[in-house]
C-alpha positions in Angstrom: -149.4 -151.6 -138.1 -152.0 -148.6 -138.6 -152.3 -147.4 -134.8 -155.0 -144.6 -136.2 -157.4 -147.4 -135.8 -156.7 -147.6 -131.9 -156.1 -144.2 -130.7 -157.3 -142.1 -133.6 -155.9 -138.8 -135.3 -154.3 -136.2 -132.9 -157.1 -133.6 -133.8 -159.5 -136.0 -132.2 -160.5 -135.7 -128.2 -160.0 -139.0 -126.5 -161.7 -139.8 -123.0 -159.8 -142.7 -122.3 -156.3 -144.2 -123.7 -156.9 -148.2 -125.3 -154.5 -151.0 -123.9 -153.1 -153.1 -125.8 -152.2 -156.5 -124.7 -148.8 -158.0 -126.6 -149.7 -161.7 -127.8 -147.1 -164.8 -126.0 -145.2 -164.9 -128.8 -145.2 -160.3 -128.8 -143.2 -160.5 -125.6 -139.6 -160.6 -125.5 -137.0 -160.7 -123.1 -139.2 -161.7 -120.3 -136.8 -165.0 -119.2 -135.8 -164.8 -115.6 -132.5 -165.5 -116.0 -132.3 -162.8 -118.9 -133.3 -160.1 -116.2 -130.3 -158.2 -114.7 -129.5 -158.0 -111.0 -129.5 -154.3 -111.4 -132.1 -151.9 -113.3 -132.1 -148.4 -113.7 -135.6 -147.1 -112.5 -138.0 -144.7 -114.6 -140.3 -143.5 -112.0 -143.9 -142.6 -113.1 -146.4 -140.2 -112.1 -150.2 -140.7 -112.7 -149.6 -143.7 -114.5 -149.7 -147.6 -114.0 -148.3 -150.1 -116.3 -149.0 -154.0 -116.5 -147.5 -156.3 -117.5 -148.0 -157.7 -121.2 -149.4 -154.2 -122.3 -148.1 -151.7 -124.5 -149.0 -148.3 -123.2 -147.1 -145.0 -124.6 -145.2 -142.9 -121.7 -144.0 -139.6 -121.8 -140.3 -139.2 -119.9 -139.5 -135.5 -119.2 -136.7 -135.3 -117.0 -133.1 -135.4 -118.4 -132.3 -138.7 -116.1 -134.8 -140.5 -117.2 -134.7 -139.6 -120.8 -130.8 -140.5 -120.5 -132.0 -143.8 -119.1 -134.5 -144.6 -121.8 -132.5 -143.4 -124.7 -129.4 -146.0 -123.4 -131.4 -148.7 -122.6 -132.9 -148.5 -125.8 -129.7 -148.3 -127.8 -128.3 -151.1 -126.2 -131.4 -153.3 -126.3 -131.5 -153.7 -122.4 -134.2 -153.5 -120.0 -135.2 -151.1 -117.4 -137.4 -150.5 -114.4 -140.7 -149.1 -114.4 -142.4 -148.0 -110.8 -145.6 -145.4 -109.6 -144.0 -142.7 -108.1 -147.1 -141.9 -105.2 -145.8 -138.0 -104.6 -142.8 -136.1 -106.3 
């Protein structure tokens, strides 16, 4: 998929970041019983994700890149919430 057509090249100034809403059959692993009882968090700042929509994140820290780099590895999910204040 070309994704130059959504957010353009990087020498271009964007005012606002597109969302992209997955179609039904796009979404995966969204079964109750498929969710765990337990979920490492990624906390976010200055950013709120919905459900259904693909929106790139940057992850800084060296927990949460450790989170994101074995959840992704073992194909398993993990927790997304607004940090308010740091």
């Amino acid at each position: 998929m070309d994704f130059t057509k959504y957010f353009g090249t990087p020498e271009e100034e964007m005012e606002f970041m597109p969302i992209i809403p997955l179609n039904e059959d796009g979404n995966e692993n969204t079964d109750e019983q498929d969710i765990p009882t337990e979920l490492p968090l990624l906390p976010l700042r200055n950013t709120v994700l919905f459900p259904g929509v693909v929106l790139p994140i940057t992850v800084g820290r060296d927990k949460s890149i450790k989170a994101v780099t074995d959840a992704y590895k073992s194909d398993k999910l993990i927790g997304v919430v607004s940090q308010k204040d740091s």
